[in-house]
N, C-alpha and C positions, 0 to 999 in steps of 0.2 A: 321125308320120302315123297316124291314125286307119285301124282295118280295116275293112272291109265292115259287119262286123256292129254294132263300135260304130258307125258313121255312120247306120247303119239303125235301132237301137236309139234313138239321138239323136234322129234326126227324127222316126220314132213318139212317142215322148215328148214334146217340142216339139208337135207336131201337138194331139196328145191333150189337152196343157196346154191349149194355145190353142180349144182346141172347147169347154174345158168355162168357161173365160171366158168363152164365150157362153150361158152358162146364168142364166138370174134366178129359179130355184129357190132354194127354203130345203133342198129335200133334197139330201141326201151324193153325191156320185157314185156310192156303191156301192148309195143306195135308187134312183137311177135307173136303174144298171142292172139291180139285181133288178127293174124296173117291166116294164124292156126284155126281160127275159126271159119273165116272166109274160105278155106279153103273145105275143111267138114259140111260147109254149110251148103258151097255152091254158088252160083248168082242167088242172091239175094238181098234185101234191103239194109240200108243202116241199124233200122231199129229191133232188127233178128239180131243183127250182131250185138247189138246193145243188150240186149233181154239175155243172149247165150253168156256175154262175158258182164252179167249184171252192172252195170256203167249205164251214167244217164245217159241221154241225146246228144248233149251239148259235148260230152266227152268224148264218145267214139266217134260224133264228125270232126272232132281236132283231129284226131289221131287217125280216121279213113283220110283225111284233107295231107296228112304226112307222107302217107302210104302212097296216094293218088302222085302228088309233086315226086315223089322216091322214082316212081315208075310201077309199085310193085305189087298197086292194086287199080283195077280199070273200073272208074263209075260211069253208067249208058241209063239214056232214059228208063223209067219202066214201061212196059210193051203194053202194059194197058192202063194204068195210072200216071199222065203226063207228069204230074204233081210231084212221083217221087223219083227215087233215082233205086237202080241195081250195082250193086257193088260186088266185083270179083278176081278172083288171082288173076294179076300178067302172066307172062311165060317169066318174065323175072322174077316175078315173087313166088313162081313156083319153084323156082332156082335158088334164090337166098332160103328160102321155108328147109328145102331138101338139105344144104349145104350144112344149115344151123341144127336140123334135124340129125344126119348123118354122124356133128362133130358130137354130139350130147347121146347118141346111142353108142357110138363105136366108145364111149370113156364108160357107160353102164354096164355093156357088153363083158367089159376087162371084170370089171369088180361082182357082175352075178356069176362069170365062171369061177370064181375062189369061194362060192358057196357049195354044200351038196347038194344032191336033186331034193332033197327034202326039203331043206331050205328055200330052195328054188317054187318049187310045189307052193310052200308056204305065199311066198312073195306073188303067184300067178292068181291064188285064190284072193288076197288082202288087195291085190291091184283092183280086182272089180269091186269090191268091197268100198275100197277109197274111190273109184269112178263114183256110185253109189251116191256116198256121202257128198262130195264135191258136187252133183247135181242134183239135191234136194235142196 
């Protein structure tokens, strides 16, 4: 019999799987999440993004250096640290972000209306819950 944690564990994953089958991007899960970050975040540095999506240095600038070539993130000097760089959403990678967003809600959308509102209720309280955990 399966614990608490693995069953939770499982269905996060499962879930997760199944979200990103709804994606018809050419980018990696982990360039959309750095897109998703960039965009929560704002202008800001590489190594914000690094710390928000726990990834070394050397990772997130491969992956901001893909974004940047794509078109769909724009890096400008920092305005008061020549040394670094500020990294932020194009108009285009607020467009792919929106697009990939839209196609992975409008499929969530289908399958939370064939629950009841309690059900539902349930899943609005567990989402902050899982926000929560995912950021500790």
């Amino acid at each position: 019999m399966p614990t608490d944690t693995q069953r939770l564990s499982l269905a996060v994953a499962r879930l997760n799987r199944r979200l990103r089958q709804e994606r018809h991007s050419d980018l990696t899960p982990s360039q959309l999440a750095v897109l998703g970050t960039v965009r929560v975040l704002g202008p800001t540095s590489p190594s914000s993004v690094a710390a928000r999506e726990r990834v070394s240095a050397p990772s997130i600038t491969r992956t901001i250096n893909c974004l940047v070539e794509e078109g769909l993130v724009e890096r400008s000097p920092h305005p008061e640290d020549g040394r670094q760089v500020v990294v932020e959403l194009s108009d285009l990678g607020e467009k792919v972000l929106a697009e990939e967003r839209q196609r992975r809600d409008a499929w969530l959308h289908v399958r939370l209306r064939e629950l009841d509102n309690r059900e539902r209720a349930v899943l609005r309280e567990a989402s902050a819950l899982l926000e929560r955990l995912a950021e500790s």
